[in-house]
KEPADREN-93941 format. One line per field, with one value per residue (C-alpha): residue number from 1; x, y, z. Coordinates in steps of 0.25 Angstrom, whole numbers, plus 5000, padded with zeros to 4 digits. Example, Ala and Ser with C-alpha at 12.3 -4.5 7.8 and 13.67 -1.06 7.14 Angstrom:
2
nr c(1 2)
px c(5049 5055)
py c(4982 4996)
pz c(5031 5029)
// end
This chain:
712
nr c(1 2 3 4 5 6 7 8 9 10 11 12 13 14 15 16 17 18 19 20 21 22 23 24 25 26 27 28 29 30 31 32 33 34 35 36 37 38 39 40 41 42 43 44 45 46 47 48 49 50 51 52 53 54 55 56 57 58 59 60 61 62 63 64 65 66 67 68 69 70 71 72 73 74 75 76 77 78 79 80 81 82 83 84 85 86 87 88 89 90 91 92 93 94 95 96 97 98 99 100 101 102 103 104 105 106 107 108 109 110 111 112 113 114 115 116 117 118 119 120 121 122 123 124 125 126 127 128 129 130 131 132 133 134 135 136 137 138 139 140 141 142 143 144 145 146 147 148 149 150 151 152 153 154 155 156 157 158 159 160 161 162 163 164 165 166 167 168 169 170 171 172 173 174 175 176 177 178 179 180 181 182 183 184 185 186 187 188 189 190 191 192 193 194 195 196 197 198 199 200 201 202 203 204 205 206 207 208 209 210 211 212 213 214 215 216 217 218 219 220 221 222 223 224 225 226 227 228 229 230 231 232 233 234 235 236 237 238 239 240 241 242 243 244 245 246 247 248 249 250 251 252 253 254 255 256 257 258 259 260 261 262 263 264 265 266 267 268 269 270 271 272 273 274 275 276 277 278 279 280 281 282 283 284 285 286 287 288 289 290 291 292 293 294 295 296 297 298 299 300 301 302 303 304 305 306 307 308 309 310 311 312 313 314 315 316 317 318 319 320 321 322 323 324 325 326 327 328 329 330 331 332 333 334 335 336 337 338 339 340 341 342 343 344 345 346 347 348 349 350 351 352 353 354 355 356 357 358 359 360 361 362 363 364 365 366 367 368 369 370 371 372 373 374 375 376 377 378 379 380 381 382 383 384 385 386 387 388 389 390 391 392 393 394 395 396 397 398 399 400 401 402 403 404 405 406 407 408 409 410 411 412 413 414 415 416 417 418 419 420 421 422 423 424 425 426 427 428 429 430 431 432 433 434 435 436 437 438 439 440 441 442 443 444 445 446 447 448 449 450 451 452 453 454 455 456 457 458 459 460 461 462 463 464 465 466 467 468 469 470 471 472 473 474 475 476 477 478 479 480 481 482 483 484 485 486 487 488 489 490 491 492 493 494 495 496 497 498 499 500 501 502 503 504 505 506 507 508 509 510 511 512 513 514 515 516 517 518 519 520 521 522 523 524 525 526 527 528 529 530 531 532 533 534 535 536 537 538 539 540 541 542 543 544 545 546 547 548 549 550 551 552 553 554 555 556 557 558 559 560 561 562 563 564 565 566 567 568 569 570 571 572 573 574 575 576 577 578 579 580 581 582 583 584 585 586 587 588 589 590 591 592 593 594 595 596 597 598 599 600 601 602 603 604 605 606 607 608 609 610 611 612 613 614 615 616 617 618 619 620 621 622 623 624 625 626 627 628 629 630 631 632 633 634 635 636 637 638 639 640 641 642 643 644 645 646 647 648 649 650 651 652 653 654 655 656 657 658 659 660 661 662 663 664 665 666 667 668 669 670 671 672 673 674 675 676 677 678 679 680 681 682 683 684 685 686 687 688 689 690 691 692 693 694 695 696 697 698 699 700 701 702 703 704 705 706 707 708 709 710 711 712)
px c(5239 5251 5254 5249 5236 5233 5238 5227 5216 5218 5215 5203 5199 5201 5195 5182 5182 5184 5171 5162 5154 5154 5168 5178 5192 5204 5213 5221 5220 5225 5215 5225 5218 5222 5211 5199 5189 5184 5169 5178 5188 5174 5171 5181 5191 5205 5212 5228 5238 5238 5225 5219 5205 5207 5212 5197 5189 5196 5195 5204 5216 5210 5204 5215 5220 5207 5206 5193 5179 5177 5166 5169 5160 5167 5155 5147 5153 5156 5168 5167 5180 5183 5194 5198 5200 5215 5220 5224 5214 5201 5189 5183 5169 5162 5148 5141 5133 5119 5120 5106 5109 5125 5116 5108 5120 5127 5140 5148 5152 5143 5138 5135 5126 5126 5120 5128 5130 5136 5124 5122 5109 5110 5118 5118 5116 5131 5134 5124 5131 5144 5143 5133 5121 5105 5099 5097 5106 5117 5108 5111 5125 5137 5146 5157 5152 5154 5171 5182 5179 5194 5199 5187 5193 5208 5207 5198 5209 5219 5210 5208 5222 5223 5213 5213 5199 5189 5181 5169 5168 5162 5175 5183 5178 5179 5194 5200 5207 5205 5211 5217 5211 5196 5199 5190 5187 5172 5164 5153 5141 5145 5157 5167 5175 5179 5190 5181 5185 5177 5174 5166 5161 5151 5140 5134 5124 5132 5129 5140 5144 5152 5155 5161 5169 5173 5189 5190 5192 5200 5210 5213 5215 5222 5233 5232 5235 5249 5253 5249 5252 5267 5262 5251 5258 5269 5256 5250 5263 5254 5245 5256 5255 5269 5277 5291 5300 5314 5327 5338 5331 5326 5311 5308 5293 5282 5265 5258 5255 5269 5264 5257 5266 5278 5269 5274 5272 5276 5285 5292 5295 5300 5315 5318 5327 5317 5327 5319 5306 5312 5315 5331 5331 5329 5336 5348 5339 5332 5344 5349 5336 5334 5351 5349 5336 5329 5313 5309 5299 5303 5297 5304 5301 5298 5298 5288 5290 5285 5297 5288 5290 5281 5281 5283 5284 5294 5292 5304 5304 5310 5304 5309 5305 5308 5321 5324 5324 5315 5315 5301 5295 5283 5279 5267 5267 5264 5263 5248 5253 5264 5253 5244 5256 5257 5244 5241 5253 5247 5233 5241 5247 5233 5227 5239 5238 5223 5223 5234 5225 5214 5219 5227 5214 5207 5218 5220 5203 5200 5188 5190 5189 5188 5185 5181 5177 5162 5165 5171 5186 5195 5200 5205 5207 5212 5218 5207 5201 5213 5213 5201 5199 5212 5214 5225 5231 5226 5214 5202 5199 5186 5177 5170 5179 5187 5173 5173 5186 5184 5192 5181 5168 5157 5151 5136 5143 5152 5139 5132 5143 5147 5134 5132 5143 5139 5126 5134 5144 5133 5125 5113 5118 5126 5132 5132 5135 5138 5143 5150 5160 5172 5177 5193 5199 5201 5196 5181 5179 5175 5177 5164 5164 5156 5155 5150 5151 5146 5148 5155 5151 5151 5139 5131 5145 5144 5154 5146 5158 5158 5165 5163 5168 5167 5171 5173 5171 5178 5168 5173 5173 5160 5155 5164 5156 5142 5145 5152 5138 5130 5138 5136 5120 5121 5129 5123 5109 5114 5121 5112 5102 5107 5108 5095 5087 5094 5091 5075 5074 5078 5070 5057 5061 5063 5051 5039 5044 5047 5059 5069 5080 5090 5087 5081 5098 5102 5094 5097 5112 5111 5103 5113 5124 5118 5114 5130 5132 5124 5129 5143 5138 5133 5146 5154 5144 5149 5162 5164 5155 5162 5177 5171 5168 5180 5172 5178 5183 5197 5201 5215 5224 5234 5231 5236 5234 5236 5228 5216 5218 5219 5205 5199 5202 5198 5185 5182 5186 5175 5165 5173 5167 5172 5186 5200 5207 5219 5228 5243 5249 5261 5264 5266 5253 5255 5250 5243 5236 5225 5208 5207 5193 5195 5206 5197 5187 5198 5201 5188 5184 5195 5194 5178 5182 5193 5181 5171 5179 5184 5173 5178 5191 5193 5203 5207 5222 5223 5238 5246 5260 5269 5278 5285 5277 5266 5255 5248 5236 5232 5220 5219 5208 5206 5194 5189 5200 5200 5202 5214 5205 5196 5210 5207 5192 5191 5192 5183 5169 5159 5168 5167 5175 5165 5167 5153 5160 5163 5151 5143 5149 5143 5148 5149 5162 5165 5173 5187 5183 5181 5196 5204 5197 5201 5217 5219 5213 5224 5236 5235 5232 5223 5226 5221 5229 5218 5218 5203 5201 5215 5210 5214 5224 5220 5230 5230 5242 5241 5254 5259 5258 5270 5266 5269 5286 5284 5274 5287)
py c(4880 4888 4904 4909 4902 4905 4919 4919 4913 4924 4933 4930 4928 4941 4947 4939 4945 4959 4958 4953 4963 4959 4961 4951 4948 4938 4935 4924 4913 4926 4935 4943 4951 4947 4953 4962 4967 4979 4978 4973 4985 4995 4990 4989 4997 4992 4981 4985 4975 4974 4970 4957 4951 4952 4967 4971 4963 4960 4946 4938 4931 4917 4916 4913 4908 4903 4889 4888 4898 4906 4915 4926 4937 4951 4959 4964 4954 4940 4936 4923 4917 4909 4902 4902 4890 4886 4899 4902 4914 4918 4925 4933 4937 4951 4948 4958 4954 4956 4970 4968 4954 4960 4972 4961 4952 4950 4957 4962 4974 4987 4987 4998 5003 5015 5022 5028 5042 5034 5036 5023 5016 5002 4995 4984 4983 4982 4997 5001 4993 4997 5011 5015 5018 5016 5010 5017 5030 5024 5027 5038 5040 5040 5029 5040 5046 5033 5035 5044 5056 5061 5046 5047 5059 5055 5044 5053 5063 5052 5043 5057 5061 5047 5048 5063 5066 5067 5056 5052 5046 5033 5033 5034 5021 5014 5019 5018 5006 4990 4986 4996 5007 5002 5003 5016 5023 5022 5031 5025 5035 5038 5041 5029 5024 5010 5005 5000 4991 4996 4990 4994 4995 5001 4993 4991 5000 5013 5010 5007 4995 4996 4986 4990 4981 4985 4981 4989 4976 4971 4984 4978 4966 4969 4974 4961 4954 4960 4956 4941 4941 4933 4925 4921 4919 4908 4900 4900 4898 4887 4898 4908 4913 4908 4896 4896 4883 4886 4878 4890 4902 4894 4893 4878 4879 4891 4888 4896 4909 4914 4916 4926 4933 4934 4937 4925 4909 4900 4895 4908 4906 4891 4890 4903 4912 4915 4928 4931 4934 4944 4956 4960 4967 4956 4943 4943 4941 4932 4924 4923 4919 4906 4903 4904 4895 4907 4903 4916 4923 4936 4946 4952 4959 4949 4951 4947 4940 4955 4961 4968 4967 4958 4960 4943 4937 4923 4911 4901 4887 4875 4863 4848 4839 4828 4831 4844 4856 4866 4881 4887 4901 4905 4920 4926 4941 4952 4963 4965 4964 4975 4982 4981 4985 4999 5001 4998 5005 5017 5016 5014 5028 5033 5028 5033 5047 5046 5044 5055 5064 5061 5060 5074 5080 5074 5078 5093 5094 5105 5094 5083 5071 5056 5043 5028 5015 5011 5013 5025 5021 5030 5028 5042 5056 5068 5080 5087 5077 5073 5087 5087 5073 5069 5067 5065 5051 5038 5045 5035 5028 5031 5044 5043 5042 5052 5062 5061 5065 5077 5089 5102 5095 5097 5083 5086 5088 5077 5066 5070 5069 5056 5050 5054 5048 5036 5036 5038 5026 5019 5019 5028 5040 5039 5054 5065 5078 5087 5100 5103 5113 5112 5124 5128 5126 5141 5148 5154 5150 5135 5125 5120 5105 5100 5082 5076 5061 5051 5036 5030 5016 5008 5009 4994 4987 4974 4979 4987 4993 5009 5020 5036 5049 5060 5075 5087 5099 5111 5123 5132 5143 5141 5144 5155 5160 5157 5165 5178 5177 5178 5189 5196 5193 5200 5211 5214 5214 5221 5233 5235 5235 5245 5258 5251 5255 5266 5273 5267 5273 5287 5286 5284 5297 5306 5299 5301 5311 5326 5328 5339 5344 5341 5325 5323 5329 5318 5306 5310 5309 5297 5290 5294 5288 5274 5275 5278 5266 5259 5261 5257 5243 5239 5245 5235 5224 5226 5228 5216 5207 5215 5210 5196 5194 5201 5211 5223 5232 5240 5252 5253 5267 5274 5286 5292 5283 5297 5305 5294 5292 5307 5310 5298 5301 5317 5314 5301 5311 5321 5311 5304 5312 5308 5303 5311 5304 5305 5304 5300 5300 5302 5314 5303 5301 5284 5280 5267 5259 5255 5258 5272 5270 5256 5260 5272 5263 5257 5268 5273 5260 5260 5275 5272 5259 5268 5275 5269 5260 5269 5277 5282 5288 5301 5298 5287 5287 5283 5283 5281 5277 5270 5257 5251 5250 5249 5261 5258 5265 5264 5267 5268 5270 5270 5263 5248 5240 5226 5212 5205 5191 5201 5204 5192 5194 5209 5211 5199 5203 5206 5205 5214 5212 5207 5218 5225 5238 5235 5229 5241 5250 5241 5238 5226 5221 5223 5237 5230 5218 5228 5235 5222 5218 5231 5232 5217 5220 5231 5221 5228 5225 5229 5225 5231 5230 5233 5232 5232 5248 5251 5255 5248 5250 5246 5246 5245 5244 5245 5245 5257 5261 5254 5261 5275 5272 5269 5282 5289)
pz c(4928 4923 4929 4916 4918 4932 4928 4917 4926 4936 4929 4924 4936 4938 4926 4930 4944 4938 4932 4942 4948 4962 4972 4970 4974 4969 4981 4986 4997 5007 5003 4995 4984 4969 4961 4965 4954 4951 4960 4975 4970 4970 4982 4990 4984 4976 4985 4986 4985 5000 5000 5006 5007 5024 5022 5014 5022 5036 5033 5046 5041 5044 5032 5024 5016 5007 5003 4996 4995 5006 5013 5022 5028 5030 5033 5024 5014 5011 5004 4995 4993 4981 4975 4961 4955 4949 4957 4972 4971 4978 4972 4983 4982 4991 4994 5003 5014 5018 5025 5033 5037 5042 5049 5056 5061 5075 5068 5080 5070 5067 5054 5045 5034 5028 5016 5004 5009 5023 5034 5043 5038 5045 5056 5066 5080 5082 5078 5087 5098 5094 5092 5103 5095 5099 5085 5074 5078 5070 5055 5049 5055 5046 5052 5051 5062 5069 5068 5076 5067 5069 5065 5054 5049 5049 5041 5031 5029 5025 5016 5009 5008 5002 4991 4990 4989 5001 5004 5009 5024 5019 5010 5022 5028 5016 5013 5026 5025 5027 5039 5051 5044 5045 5060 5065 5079 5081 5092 5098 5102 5114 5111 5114 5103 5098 5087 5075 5063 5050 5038 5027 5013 5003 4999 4984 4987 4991 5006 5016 5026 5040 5049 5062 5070 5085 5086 5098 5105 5095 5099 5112 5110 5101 5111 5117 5106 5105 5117 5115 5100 5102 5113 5103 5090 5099 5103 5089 5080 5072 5067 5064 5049 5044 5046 5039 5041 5039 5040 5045 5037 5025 5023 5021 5020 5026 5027 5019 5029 5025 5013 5018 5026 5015 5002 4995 4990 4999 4988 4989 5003 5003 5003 5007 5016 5028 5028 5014 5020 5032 5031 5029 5041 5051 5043 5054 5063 5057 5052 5069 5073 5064 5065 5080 5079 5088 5092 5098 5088 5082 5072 5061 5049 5036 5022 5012 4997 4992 5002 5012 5027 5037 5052 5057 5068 5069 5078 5075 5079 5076 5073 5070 5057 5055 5064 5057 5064 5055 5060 5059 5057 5063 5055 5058 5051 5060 5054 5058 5070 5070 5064 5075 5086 5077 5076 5092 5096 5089 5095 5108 5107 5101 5113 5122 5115 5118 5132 5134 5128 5135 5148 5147 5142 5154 5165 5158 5160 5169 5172 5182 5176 5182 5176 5184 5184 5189 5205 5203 5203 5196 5180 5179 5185 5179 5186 5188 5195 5205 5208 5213 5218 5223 5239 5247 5251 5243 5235 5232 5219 5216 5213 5225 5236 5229 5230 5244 5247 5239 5245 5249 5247 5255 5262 5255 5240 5241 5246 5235 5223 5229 5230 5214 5212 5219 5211 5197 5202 5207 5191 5197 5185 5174 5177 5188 5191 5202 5209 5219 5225 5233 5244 5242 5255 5259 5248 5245 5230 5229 5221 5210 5203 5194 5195 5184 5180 5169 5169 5157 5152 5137 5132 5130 5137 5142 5153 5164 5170 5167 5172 5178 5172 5184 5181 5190 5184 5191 5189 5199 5186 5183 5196 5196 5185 5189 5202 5192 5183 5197 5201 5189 5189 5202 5200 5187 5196 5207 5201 5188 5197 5207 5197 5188 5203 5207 5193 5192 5207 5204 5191 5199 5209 5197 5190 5201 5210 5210 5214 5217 5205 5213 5216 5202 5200 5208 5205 5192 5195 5201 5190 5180 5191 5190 5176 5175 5185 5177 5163 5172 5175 5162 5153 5164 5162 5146 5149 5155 5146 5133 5140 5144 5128 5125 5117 5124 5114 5117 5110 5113 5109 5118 5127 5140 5152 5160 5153 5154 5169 5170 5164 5171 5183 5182 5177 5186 5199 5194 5199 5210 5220 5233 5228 5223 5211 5213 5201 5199 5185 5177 5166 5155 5148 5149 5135 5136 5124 5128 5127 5133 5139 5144 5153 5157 5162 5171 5178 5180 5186 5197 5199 5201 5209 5219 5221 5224 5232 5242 5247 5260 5253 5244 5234 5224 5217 5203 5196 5184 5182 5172 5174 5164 5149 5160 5165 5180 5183 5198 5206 5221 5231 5247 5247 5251 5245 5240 5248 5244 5241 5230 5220 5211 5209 5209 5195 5191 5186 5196 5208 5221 5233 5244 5252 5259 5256 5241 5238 5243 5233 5223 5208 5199 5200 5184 5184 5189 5180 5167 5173 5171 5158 5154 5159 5156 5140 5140 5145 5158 5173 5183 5200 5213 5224 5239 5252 5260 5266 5259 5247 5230 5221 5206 5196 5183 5172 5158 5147 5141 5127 5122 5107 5111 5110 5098 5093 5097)
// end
């Protein structure tokens, strides 16, 4: 048959194909595609001049070349391979394959059914085994919710950046590429994860088909294999690809599988400068190796017919024929294979990246984590932890032993967590939790721990062994705050209480007896006293929830800090009794800007406090002075005084020095609470400075108004 003929017939076969209605492919005995009509391209999208019969459907290299018809089963299709007579073409024929009967097999892979808007309808038994699902919860899922949704959604943004339109998640699937790309991260329903390999396609119907396949394996080995890939290739030369026989550079004869490698007739190879299918950059070395007869393999870069690079790797021998030494090529292309190095070095420092992440998550944790194997043998410890667990000299291995050498625990705490940790070791629970507390050497507070732990295990495994996750908890705030909300119960009890009867008892005098004018006068003073004390509780009770929530409005303008401190202290000394104010001030008015009745509720507080703690004295000093950009306000009495061990805690809410004295007079430990809230609102600060039967000095320093130079 002449060119012009086979030319003819060729393309009537393709005309012929074009009108059938069912998917159908020209290709040659490679699998390379030639021709696809218009129902395959509908199908399965427009195959690119790159495209092969293994890159659609993931067909293994063994299978070629054809040499007569041909069946293959790629899930859910058969492909019928045909060749056409008086040519060196294949026609390829796509039949689907009998979903239920797919469903209903032994498949290793998960299969999926869904309907046209992309919700699970049908599956088999291995997607329930492999994605950890009881039967039946998998139905009306959409398999999207099956894949890493930030993976999910970074592949969407480039597809759609590609195609400039949005596109629909069922597109995504489809789209995202035939060979690495159809490589996903699957989550499992309890959470763990696994490397899956996804194909899929839309049936006639409008419904979709999904296979599955676990390659998580497949990944591992995968790093194996790179290390035994050369040691393999030297043992198995007589299955390498290419064979090139050569007599000093020129190519005497090749096998068939070069064709492959170089894109071109093997006519277009015989008689040839091996130097013509390697790449310019590496022909000195070449040229040295075959002059100096060298033997060792090597890997360079080759050059196609078409003149694009290919990875190789080279065996040289020599062999005798005949008694003619004949040097011989062994080249296997590699370019897969460099593929794979890029893309598992990349996963490596994914998973690198990962595990540094995670582990500085894990050590920065204000949590105590620790992880280990079934006997309780440690995998991991963070800081927290090690604080907490680590003992001097050689420091056990294992939870258990570690528990009883813990530092400050009593004897009946310490049998009871380790004998629920025996248990949880021992498979009797699957968790626990536990409290305890440890005393600080030398210091009253104490120290509070919460110890929970879990076992971790793979769900329907054949390995039994499993491992524990233990985590102390350090809740030493929390108690703090428990013990602040009983304090405030039982202050809010206590001194609510006290005016609330003193009030309701006089009430019942004036109510059902006849008294004298002069001690209805006086119960009627002291009713209006504690109504007064009263009102006093509650505005402090909303001070401090107003400041808490910081809802405490300011209303900030500039006045005379003398003239305010003044005035206070006149009108507070009209009612002070049994105690002379005595007051110190300068003649500059010190200008402040700052809330005027806020700062007044400071000092009446302190002049209240200097009072009522120093009731065997008759006078109290209060002062004002100037330092700097700065104005100092101070307060002195000759009363009780303070312990140095109660200066942290006094201006906490509801604190009151444990003193019998003290807590006589009674209060709710709010008002000095209030002051600093105030003070530190302003940029300001409040201290004490005390000694026990020595009397207190509380100062308090505010900043000038810087504005008034500039009023000027």
């Amino acid at each position: 048959m002449t060119e012009h003929s086979s030319m003819s017939a060729e393309e009537t076969i393709r005309a012929t194909l074009q009108a059938v209605a069912e998917p159908l492919l020209l290709i040659d005995q490679m699998g390379r595609i030639d021709f696809a009509n218009l129902t395959f391209q509908s199908q399965f999208s427009s195959p690119s001049d790159q495209d092969s019969l293994a890159s659609i459907f993931s067909i293994d290299a063994s299978s070629f070349p054809f040499t007569g018809q041909t069946r293959l089963s790629v899930a859910p299709y058969e492909l019928i391979v045909s060749p056409v007579a008086e040519t060196s073409l294949f026609i390829v024929s796509v039949k689907s394959l009998d979903i239920k009967q797919l469903l209903d097999s032994t498949l290793d892979i998960a299969l999926l059914v869904t309907d046209a808007s992309f919700r699970i309808t049908d599956h088999n038994e291995t997607a329930n085994l492999l994605f950890g699902y009881e039967q039946g919860e998998l139905v009306g899922m959409c398999p999207h919710g099956l894949h890493d949704q930030e993976e999910f959604d970074q592949r969407k943004q480039h597809l759609e950046q590609l195609n400039l339109k949005n596109l629909s998640t069922a597109d995504i699937l489809l789209l995202h590429g035939r060979e690495a790309e159809n490589e996903w991260t699957y989550h499992r329903k309890d959470g763990s994860t696994f490397n899956g390999r996804l194909y899929m396609t839309r049936l006639d119907d409008g419904r979709f088909f999904l296979f599955i396949a676990d390659i998580s394996s497949q990944k591992q080995i995968e790093t194996h294999l790179i290390k035994s890939e050369r040691r393999f290739r030297l043992f198995s030369e007589s299955i390498v690809e290419a064979v090139i026989f050569h007599d000093h550079g020129k190519i005497i004869d090749a096998n068939r599988a070069a064709e492959v490698i170089f894109r071109t007739k093997l006519e277009q190879i015989k008689g040839r400068d091996a130097l013509n299918f390697i790449h310019p950059d590496f022909h000195d070395e070449v040229s040295r190796r075959i002059e100096l007869h060298r033997d060792d393999p090597y890997e360079v870069i080759g050059r196609r017919a078409d003149g694009s690079p290919v990875a190789i790797e080279v065996f040289p021998r020599e062999i005798v024929t005949e008694e003619t030494p004949i040097r011989v090529a062994v080249i296997r292309d590699i370019s897969e294979r460099k593929k794979i190095e890029v893309m598992l070095e990349r996963e490596k420092n994914a998973i690198m990246r990962q595990r540094d992440i995670t582990q500085s998550i894990l050590q920065a944790s204000n949590e105590g984590f620790l992880l280990t194997e079934e006997d309780g043998s440690f995998i991991f410890m963070n800081v927290k932890a090690r604080k907490l667990l680590d003992v001097p000299g050689i420091a056990p291995s294992k939870i258990q032993e570690r528990i009883s050498m813990i530092p400050n625990l009593d004897l009946t705490t310490r049998y009871e967590m380790l004998q629920q940790v025996e248990e949880l070791l021992a498979g009797k629970h699957s968790e626990l939790s536990f409290r305890f507390t440890l005393q600080r050497p030398n210091e009253s507070s104490h120290l509070y721990f919460e110890f929970y732990a879990t076992s971790i295990k793979k769900e329907r495994s054949r390995i039994s062994r499993h491992g524990f996750l233990f985590v102390f908890r350090d809740r030493t705030e929390e108690q703090k705050m428990d013990q602040v909300k009983d304090e405030l119960i039982s202050t809010v009890s206590h001194e609510l209480r006290t005016p609330l009867s003193s009030i309701l008892g006089y009430m019942e005098l004036l109510r059902y007896r006849k008294l004298p004018a002069e001690k209805v006068a006086r119960y009627v003073e002291i009713m209006h006293e504690e109504a007064k004390r009263l009102t006093t509780l509650l505005n402090e009770f909303l001070d401090i929830q107003r400041m808490e929530g910081g809802k405490q409005p300011y209303d900030f303008k500039p006045f005379s800090l003398r003239q305010l401190l003044v005035d206070t202290a006149e009108a507070f000394g009209e009612t002070a009794e049994t105690h002379q104010i005595i007051l110190e001030t300068p003649d500059d008015p010190v200008t402040i800007f700052a809330d005027e009745n806020k700062v007044k509720q400071v000092i009446l507080n302190l002049l209240s406090n200097a009072i009522k703690y120093s009731p065997s004295a008759d006078r109290i000093n209060a002062s004002l002075k100037t330092q700097g950009d700065q104005a100092i306000i101070t307060v002195t009495d000759y009363g009780l005084g303070i312990p140095q061990n109660a200066f942290d805690k006094l201006f906490t809410k509801f604190y009151r020095v444990d003193n019998s004295a003290i807590r006589k007079i009674g209060g709710t430990g709010l008002g000095l609470a209030i002051c600093k809230e105030i003070i530190e609102s302003h940029g300001g600060a409040i201290s004490v400075e005390s000694e026990l039967n020595q009397g207190s000095t509380f100062t308090v320093v505010l900043d000038l108004d810087s504005r008034k130079d500039y009023a000027k």
